[in-house]
Structures are given as structure tokens and as C-alpha cells.
C-alpha positions in Angstrom: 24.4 -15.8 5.9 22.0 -16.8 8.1 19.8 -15.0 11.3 21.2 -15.8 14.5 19.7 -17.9 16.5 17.4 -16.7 19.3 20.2 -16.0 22.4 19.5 -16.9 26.0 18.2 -14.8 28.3 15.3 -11.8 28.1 14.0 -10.5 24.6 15.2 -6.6 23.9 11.2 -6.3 23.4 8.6 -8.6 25.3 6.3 -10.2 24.5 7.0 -10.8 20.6 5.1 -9.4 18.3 3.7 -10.8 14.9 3.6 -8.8 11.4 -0.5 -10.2 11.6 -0.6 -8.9 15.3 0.8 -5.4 14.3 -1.4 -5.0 11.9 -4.7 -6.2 13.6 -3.8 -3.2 15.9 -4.7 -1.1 13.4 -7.5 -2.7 11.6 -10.1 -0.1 12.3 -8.0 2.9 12.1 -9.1 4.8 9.1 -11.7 2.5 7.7 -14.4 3.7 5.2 -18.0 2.9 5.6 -18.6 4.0 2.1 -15.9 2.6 -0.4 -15.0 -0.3 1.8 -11.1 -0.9 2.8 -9.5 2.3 4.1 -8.7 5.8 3.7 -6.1 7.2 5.4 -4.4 10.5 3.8 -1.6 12.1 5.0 -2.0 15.0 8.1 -5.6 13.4 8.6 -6.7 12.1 11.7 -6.2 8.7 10.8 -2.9 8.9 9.7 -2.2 10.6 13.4 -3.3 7.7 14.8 -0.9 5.6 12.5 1.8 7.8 13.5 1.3 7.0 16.9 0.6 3.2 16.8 4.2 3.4 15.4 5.6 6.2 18.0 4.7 3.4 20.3 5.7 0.5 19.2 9.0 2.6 18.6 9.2 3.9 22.4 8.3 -0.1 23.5 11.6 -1.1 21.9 13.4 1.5 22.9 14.5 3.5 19.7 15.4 6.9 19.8 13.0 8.5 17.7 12.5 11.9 15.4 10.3 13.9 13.5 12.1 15.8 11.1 10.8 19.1 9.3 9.3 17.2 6.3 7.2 14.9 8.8 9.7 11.7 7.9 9.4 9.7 11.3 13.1 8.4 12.0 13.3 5.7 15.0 16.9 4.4 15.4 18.5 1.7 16.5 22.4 2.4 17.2 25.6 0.9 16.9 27.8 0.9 19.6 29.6 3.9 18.8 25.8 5.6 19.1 26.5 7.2 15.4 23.9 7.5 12.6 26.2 7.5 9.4 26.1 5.0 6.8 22.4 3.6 8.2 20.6 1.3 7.0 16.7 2.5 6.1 13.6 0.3 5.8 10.4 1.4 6.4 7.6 2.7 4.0 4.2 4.4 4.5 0.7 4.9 6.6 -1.4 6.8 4.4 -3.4 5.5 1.7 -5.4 5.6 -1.2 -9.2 6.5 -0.9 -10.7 2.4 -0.2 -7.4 1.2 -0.2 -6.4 -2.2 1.6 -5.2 -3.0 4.8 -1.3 -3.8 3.7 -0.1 -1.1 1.1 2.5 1.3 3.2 1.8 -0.9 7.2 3.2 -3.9 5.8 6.4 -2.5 5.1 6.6 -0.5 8.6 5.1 -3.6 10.8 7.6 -5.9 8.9 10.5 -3.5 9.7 9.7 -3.3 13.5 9.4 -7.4 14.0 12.4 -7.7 11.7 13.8 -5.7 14.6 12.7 -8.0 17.1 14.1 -10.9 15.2 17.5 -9.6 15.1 17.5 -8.5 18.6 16.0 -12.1 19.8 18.9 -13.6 17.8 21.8 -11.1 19.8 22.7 -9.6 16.9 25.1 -6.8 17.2 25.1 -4.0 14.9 28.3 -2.3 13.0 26.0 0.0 11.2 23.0 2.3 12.5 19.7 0.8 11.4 16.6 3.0 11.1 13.3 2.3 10.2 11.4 5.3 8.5 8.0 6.2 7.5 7.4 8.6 4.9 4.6 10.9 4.5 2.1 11.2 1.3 3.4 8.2 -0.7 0.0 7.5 -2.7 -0.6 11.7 -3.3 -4.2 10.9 -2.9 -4.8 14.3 -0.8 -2.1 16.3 -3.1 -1.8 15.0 -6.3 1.4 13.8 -5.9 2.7 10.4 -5.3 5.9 9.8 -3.1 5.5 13.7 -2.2 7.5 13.1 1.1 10.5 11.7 -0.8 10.5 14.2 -3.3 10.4 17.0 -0.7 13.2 15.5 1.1 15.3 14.6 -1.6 14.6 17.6 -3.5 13.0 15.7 -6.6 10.3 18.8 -6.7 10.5 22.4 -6.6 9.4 23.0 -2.6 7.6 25.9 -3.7 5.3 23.8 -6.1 5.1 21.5 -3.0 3.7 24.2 -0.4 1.5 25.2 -3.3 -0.5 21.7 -3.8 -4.2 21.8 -2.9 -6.2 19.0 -1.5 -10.1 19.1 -2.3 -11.1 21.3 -0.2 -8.9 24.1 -1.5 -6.0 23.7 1.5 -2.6 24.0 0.3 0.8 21.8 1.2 1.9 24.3 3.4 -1.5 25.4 5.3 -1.9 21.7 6.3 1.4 21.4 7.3 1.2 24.3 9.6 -2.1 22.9 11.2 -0.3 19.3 11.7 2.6 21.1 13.5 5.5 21.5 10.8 6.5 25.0 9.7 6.4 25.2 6.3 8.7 27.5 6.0 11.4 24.6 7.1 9.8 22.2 4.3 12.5 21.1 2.0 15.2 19.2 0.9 17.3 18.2 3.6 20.9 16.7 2.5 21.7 15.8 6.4 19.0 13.7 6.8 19.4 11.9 3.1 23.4 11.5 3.4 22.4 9.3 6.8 21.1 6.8 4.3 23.7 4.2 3.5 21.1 1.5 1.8 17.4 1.6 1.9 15.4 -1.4 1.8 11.6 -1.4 1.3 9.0 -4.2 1.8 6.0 -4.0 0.2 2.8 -5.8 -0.3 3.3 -6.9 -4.1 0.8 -4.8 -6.9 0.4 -8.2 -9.3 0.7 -12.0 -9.8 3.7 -12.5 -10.3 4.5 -14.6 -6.4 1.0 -16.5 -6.9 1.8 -17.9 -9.9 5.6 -18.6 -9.0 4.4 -20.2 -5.7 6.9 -18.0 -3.8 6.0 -15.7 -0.9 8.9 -13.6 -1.4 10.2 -11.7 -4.0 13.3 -9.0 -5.2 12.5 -5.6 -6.8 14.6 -4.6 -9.9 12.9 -1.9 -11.6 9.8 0.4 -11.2 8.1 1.2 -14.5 8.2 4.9 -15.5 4.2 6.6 -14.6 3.0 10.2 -14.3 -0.4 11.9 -13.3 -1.8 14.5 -15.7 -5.0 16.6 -15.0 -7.3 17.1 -18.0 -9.3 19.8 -17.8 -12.4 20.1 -20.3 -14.3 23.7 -20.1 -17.6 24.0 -21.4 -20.7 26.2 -21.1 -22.6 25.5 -17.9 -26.1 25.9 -18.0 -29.5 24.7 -16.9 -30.6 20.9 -17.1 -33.8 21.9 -18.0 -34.1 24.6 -20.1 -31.1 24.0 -22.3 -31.9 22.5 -25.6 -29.6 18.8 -26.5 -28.5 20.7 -29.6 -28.1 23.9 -28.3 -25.3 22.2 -25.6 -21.6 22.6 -24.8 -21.3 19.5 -22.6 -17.8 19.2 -21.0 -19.0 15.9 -19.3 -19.7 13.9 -22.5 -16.4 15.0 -24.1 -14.7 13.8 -21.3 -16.7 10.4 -21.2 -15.6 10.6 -24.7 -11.7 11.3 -23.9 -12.1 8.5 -21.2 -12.9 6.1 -23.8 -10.0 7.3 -25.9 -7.4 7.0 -23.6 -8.6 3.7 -22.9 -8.2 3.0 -26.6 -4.8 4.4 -27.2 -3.3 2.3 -24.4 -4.8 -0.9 -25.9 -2.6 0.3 -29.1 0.5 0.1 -27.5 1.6 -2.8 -26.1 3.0 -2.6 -22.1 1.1 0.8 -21.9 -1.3 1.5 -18.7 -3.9 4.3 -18.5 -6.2 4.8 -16.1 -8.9 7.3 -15.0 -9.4 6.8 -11.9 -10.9 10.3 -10.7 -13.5 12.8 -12.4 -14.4 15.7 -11.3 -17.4 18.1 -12.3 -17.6 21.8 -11.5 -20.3 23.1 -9.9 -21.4 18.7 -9.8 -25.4 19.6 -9.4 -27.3 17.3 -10.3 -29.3 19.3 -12.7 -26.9 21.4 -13.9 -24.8 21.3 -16.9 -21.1 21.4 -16.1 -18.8 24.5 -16.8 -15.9 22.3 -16.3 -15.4 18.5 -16.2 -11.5 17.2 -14.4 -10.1 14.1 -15.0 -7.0 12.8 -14.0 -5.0 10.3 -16.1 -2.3 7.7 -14.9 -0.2 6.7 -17.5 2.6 4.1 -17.0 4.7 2.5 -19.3 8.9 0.5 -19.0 9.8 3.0 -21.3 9.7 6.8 -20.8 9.5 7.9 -24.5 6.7 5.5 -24.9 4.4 7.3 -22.1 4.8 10.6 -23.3 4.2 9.5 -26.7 0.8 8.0 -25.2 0.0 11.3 -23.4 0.7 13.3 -26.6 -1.6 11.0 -28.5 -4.5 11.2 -25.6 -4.1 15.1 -26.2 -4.5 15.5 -29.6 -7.5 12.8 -29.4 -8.9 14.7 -26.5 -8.7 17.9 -28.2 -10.5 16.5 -31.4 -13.6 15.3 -29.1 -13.5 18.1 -27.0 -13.7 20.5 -30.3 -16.5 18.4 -31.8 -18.8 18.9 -28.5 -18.0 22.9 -28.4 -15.3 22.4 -25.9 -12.1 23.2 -25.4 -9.2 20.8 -23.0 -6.3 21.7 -21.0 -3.5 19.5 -20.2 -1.7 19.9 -16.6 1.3 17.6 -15.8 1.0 17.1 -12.1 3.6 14.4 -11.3 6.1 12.0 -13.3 8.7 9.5 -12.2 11.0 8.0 -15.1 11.3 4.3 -14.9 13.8 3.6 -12.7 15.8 0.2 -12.1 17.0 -0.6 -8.5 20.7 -1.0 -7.6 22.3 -3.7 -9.1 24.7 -4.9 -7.1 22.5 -4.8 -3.8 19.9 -6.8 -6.1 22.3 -9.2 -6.9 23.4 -9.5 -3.5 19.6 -10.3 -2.1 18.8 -12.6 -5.0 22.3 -14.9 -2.7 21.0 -14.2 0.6 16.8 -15.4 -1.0 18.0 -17.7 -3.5 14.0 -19.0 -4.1 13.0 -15.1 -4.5 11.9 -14.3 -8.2 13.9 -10.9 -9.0 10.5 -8.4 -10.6 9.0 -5.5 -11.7 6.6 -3.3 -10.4 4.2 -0.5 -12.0 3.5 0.5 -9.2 5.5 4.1 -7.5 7.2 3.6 -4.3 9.4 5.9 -2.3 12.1 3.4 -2.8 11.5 4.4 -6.6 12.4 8.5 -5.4 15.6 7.2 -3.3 17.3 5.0 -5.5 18.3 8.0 -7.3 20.7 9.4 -4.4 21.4 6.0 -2.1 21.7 2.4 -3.2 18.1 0.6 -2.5 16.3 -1.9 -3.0 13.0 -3.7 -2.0 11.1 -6.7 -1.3 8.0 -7.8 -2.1 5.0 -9.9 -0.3 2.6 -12.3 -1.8 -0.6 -11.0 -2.7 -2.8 -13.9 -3.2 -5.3 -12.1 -4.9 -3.0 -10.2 -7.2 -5.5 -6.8 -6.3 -3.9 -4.0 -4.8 -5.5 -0.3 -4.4 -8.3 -2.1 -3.4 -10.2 -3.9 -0.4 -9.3 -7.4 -2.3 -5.9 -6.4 -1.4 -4.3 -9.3 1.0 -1.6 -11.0 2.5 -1.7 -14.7 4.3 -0.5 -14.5 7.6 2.2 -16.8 7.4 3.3 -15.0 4.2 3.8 -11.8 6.1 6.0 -13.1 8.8 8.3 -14.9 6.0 8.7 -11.4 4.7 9.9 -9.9 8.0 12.0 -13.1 8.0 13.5 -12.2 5.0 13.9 -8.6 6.1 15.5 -9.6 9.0 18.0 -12.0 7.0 18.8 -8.9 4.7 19.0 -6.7 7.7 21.3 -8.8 9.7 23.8 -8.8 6.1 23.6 -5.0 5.9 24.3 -4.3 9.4 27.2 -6.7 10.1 29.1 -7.2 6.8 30.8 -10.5 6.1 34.1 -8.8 5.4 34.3 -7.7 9.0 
């Protein structure tokens, strides 16, 4: 089917607004004179600011709009019949990674509110509810744990363990919460909110090359490659930079440069395997001190599940044999891991007839579309990147690529919400 053509007479929202134009809003909200791009984590002040950006842009249009006790921001747009069952969800994130770029998480949400507009401009009438969501703490850069709104809310991790996650500074889950306005006694899974969801559709910025080299600026989601964070711990004796003797060392921070270089060389061995240290962390980090205790934190992705937790069982047993060799010992801490996880069929199938030109894809990267499709059918669309960078400042989207996404959303919005059998 197609999107109606714009109907006569006033817009529902005035004047129209552009993905580009959302997102400019925004531009200097969170960004980091140090790394470069943006760092916006969840509960910080920048991420407020996101909030609200979207609270008002949500209030302009006139959607009723919630925050529920997991800090999931819900702004609906009703059918007739004023009823939220059987809605369909798009939306995605606002927080970030530390330097990340301007379009991983706001695409999604700008997208969803001028995909809105679209099908408003075109008089669409809806026979379903549609709400546009944003979830909190998809990247887990504060917590350690990606898509940790998700999880919460569908009940994908203990919500003890969840109120129990420390940032950096030593805060908990549950103390930040409480500072930011949500009792964390409440936090949890919440079945109401999840059976609302009908279908959930995601837009995303895409993590890779595959729409550059396919010269398309759309494409379909079909599977999300199984990943997992674990924290390495290497415990050494700390000691003085000065005094203490090159033999007479036990030097956590040159076993872990050594595990680093391992893990590098175990995922070279297998073939589809990612691993990544991206984070490194050494206690007391004095310059002229020794470390007690050096923390790294490895990323490990691979399409299938048994293959990554063969990798990690390898890095281990490596780890431990460099560690032992410097006078050290290693701990391993599984912090977070998503099995690879394919997106529903038939609603894939169904987009790849409504976006014929759209290459169906992969994706290493996590998304909360990754947590949901586990309990609702979803699926999700991804933006050219022209630079193929994500994660990163690089990270980009042409302007006219980023209103054909909300295009598209809108043309996949318009199917959902007024079925051809009716």
C-alpha cells in the first residue's frame, strides 16, 4: 500500500518538521569537548534534556504521554475507540555511548515523530493505537548493561541484579533512580505495559556497509548477532613505581596488555568472531604507582551462541596462562549476554512487499528491538550510514537519507495501523 496523500485543510501539527530539523535541535545537547561526538548516559543531565526535547515535541502534537515506573516514555496516539491494546511501538533511545554520534538512539525517535506527522498530513485514520516509545539505558554505558530498560521491563534480568548495577562512581541502579524521580522499589517487569505492544518497529541508524555498498538508503532487519560483555579482572601486587625492582614485579597492567592482545588473537582464529576491549580500568590509576588491579571489559559477538562462549572460554584459559606467568591471578565476571536472535518472520516478510528495493540484513549490533522480539512480533529498519562508522563521531546520515527513513516508517506505520483486510 501506499501513504495517503497529504488531505486538505490544516496539518494535525504545524509547521512540519524534518528528521534533519529534529535533530539539529539537539545538536549541542550532551556534546563532549574531550572525546568528540556525544555522551549522553542515561539519568544524566543530558539525557533530561533529551527527555524533554521529546516531551515537547510530544505535547506539540498532541499525544497523551507517560512515564512509567521503569522510566519507558510512552506518548500515544489513539484510535477512535481511545483504547491502547494491540498498539503499535516504534521508537528507540536518547542515551549514548561515551563520544558517540549524533544518530544512534535520536534517529529512531525523530523518525517516529515525523512519521507521525506524515500519516496525519495524509488523514490517515487509525484502527490500532500507535505509540512511539523511548527506552532508557540501551548502550549500558553508565551500568554495564546494554538494553537494560528492555530487560527491566520485560523481565529478561533479575530486577535485583538491576537495582544492584554501579556506575563509576560507585552509585547503584536503584540510588540513581531514586535521585531521577522513580522509586526503585516499583522497578520491574511490567506485563501491562508489554502486553500493550502488538508489533514494535525500530529505526535505526545502520552499524556497517551494507546500504553504501547496495546503493540503498533503506534497509530490513532479520537477525541480531548473539554478543555479551564480560569483566576481566587481573589482581596483582600494587606497589611503588620507583622503588620496586622490574624483576621483583607483579604487574596486573602488563598481563592485561598481554590478555588484550590475546583476545585479539583468538577472534582472528575464528572466523565471524568480534572481540573488543573497549574499556580498561586501573586501580588506584596513579601515575607512579603500580596497579593492585587492572579491569577490562570484553565484547564478544558472534551469529552463533556456542561459538562465543567457546571464544570467551578460550580468552579465559589464555588469560589465566599470561596472568600466571606475570605473578597474577584473573577473574572472569559475566555482566550481560543476548543470544542471537532473528526478527519475526512473517512481519519481515511483510516489510521486504511494502520496501521492495530494501536489502533484508544483519546487525552485530544490540538493540532493544533485539530484547522485545522475544515476547511481541518486531522488527526494524535501518538508515544509510555513509561512512559505515558507528559508536563514533564518523557516525552519519545524509539528510535526504533520513527523511526516506521516516518515509518508509510512515509507509510501514500506515500498513500496521489500518490493515488491508479491513
Amino acid at each position: 500500500m501506499t501513504v495517503p496523500a497529504p488531505a486538505a485543510g490544516p496539518r494535525t501539527a504545524a509547521p512540519a518538521d524534518t528528521v534533519a530539523g529534529l535533530l539539529a535541535e539537539i545538536s549541542r545537547v550532551g556534546a563532549d569537548p574531550h572525546r568528540g561526538g556525544y555522551s549522553r548516559p542515561v539519568f544524566s543531565s543530558a539525557e533530561f534534556d533529551l527527555r524533554a526535547w521529546f516531551l515537547a515535541h510530544a505535547a506539540k502534537r498532541g499525544l497523551d504521554v507517560e512515564t512509567d515506573r521503569n522510566g519507558v516514555i510512552w506518548a500515544w496516539w489513539y484510535t477512535p475507540a481511545g483504547d491502547t491494546a494491540n498498539a503499535v511501538v516504534t521508537g528507540s533511545h536518547l542515551d549514548s555511548v561515551p563520544g558517540g554520534g549524533a544518530f544512534d538512539g535520536p534517529l529512531g525517535v525523530a523518525s517516529a515523530l515525523v512519521a507521525l506527522d506524515i500519516l496525519r498530513a495524509g488523514g490517515l485514520r487509525p484502527e490500532r493505537p500507535l505509540a512511539i516509545a523511548v527506552f532508557p539505558e540501551e548502550e549500558g554505558s553508565r551500568f554495564g548493561v546494554a538494553c537494560l530498560g528492555t530487560r527491566v521491563l520485560t523481565g529478561a534480568i533479575d530486577v535485583d541484579l538491576a537495582r544492584g548495577l554501579r556506575d563509576q562512581n560507585g552509585d547503584s541502579f536503584a540510588e540513581v533512580a531514586a535521585k531521577s524521580g522513580f522509586d526503585p522499589a516499583f522497578l520491574g517487569p511490567d506485563p501491562e505495559a508489554l502486553a500493550r505492544i502488538g508489533t514494535f518497529i525500530e529505526l535505526h541508524v545502520e552499524q556497517g556497509r551494507v546500504l553504501i555498498d547496495r546503493h540503498q538508503p533503506v534497509g530490513i532487519g532479520s537477525s541480531i548477532l548473539g554478543h555479551g560483555r564480560w569483566r576481566l579482572s587481573v589482581t596483582g601486587q600494587g606497589n611503588h613505581a620507583g622503588t620496586t625492582l622490574m624483576t621483583d614485579r607483579h604487574d596486573p597492567m602488563i598481563a592485561a596488555a598481554g590478555i588484550v592482545m590475546a583476545i585479539r588473537d583468538t577472534a582472528r582464529a575464528q572466523p565471524g568472531t568480534r572481540a573488543t576491549v573497549g574499556r580498561l580500568e586501573p586501580v588506584p590509576g596513579g601515575t607512579n604507582v603500580i596497579a593492585s588491579r587492572v579491569d577490562l571489559w570484553l565484547d564478544a559477538r558472534h551469529p552463533d551462541d556456542a561459538v562465543t562462549a567457546a571464544v570467551v572460554a578460550t580468552i579465559l584459559a589464555e588469560a589465566r596462562l599470561i596472568a600466571a606467568n606475570e605473578g597474577c591471578t584473573v577473574q572472569l565476571t559475566e555482566e550481560s549476554v543476548s543470544r542471537t536472535v532473528s526478527f519475526d518472520s512473517a512481519l519481515r516478510d511483510h516489510l521486504s512487499l511494502l520496501l521492495p528495493d530494501a536489502p533484508v540484513q544483519d546487525t552485530g549490533a544490540g538493540h532493544d528491538a533485539g530484547i522485545l522480539t522475544q515476547f511481541v512480533p518486531t522488527a526494524m529498519l535501518f538508515v544509510r550510514n555513509p561512512t559505515g562508522v558507528s559508536h563514533s563521531p564518523e557516525e552519519y546520515v545524509e539528510d535526504d537519507d533520513a527523511e526516506a527513513g521516516a518515509r518508509a516508517l510512515a509507509l510501514v506505520l500506515a500498513d500496521l495501523l489500518v490493515p488491508a483486510s479491513t
